[in-house]
PLY file of the C-alpha trace (Angstrom):
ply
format ascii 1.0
element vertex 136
property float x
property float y
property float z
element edge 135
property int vertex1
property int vertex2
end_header
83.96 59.59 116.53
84.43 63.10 117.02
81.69 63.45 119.86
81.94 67.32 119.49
79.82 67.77 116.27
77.30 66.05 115.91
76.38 63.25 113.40
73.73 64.53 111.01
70.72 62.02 110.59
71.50 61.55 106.56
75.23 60.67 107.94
74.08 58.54 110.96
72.27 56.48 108.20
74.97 55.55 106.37
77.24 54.95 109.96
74.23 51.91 110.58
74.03 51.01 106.79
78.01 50.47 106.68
78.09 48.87 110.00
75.32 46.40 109.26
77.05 45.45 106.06
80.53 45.36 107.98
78.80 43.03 110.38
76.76 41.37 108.41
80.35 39.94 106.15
81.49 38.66 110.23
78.61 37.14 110.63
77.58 35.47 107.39
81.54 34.16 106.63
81.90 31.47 109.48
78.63 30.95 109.12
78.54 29.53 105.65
81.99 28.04 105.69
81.81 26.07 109.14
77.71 25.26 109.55
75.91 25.97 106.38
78.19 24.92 103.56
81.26 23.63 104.72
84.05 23.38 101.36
84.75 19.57 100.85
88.20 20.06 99.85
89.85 22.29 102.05
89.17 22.75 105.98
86.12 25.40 106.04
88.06 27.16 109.12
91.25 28.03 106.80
88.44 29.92 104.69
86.64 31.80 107.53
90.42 33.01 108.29
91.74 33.76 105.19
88.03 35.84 104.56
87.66 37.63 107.78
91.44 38.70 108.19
91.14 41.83 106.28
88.08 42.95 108.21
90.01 42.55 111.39
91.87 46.25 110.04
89.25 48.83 109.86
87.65 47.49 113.35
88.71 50.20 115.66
88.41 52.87 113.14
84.62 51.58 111.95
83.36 51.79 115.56
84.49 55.11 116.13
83.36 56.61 113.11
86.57 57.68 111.38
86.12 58.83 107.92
89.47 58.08 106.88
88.64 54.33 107.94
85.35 54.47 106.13
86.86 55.61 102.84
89.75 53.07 102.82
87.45 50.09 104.25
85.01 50.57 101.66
87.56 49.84 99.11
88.11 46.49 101.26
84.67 45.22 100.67
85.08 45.63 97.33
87.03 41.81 97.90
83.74 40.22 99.29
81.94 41.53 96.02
84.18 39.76 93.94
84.08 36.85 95.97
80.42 37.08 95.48
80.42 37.54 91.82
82.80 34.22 91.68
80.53 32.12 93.73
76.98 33.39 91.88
78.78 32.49 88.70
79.88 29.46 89.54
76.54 28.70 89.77
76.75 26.28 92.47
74.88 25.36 95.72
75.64 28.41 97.74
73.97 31.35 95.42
71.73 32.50 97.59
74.53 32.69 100.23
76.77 34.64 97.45
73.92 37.06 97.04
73.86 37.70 100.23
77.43 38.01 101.00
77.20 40.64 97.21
74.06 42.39 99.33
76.35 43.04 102.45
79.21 43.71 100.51
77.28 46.34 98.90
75.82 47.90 101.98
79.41 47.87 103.18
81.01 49.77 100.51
77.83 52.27 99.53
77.70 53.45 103.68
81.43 53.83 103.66
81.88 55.59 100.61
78.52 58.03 101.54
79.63 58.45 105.44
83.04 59.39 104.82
82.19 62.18 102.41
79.37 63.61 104.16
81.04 63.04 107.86
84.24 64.81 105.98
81.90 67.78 104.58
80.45 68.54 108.55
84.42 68.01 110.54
85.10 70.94 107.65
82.35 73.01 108.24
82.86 72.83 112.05
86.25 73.73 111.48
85.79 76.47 109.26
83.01 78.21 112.06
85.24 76.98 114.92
88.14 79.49 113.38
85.76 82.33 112.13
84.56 82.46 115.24
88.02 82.76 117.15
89.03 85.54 114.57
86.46 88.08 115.30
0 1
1 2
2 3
3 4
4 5
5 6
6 7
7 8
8 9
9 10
10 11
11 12
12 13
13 14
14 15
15 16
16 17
17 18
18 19
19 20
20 21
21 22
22 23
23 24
24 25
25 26
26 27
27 28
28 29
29 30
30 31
31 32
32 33
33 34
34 35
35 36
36 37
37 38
38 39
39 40
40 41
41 42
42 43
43 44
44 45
45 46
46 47
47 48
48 49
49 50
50 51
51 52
52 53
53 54
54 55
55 56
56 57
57 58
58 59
59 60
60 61
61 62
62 63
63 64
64 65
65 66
66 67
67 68
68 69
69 70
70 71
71 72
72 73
73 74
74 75
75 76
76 77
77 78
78 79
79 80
80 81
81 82
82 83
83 84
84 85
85 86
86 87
87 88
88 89
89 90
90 91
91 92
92 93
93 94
94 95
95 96
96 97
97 98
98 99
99 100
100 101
101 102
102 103
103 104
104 105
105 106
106 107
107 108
108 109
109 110
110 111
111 112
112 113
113 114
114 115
115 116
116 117
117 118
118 119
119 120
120 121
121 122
122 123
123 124
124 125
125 126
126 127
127 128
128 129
129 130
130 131
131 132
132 133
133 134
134 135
């Protein structure tokens, strides 16, 4: 995160409502597959790692505050949505798991999407006063 302009509190909002959704995906994944509803025909670990690999990527860039990272890694939770959508209309056991894996998924992409653009808008307008300022 660029520590030398500061996070607006609109911004900041959407840093904690994409992180908790970002989070939320680690947490709720092993979770479901290993404890609360464990697959009966495949082993529930292969799922947890086949799910959480992609999340592994925007880590680094998340927790720093990148908005290149946000904007990219919102289009990444766009997977656990669909995953969502397959499980809710499957209409099996686990729906109220699937709608909240859809909720987080959600949070994920909306924060992302919202940070990025308004933590893009401020980096330019510091830039743009950083250089009027050196000109005059």
């Amino acid at each position: 995160m660029n520590t030398l302009v500061p996070l607006a509190p609109r911004t900041r909002l959407f840093l904690q409502l994409t992180l908790a959704g970002y989070f939320g995906l680690w947490l709720l994944i092993p979770a479901w597959y290993l404890w609360l509803s464990p697959p009966e025909a495949f082993p529930g670990m292969m799922a947890v790692v086949i799910l959480l690999f992609p999340l592994i990527f925007p880590f680094r860039g998340l927790l720093r505050g990148r908005p290149y990272t946000f904007a990219w890694s919102g289009f990444l939770s766009l997977i656990y949505f669909l995953h969502a959508a397959g499980e809710l209309a499957a209409a099996g056991d686990d729906q109220r798991l699937a709608a909240l894996e859809m909720l987080f998924s959600i949070a994920f992409y909306t924060g992302a999407m919202l940070f990025a653009r308004l933590r893009g808008k401020e980096l330019k307008a510091a830039e743009e006063n950083t250089e009027g300022g050196e000109e005059g």
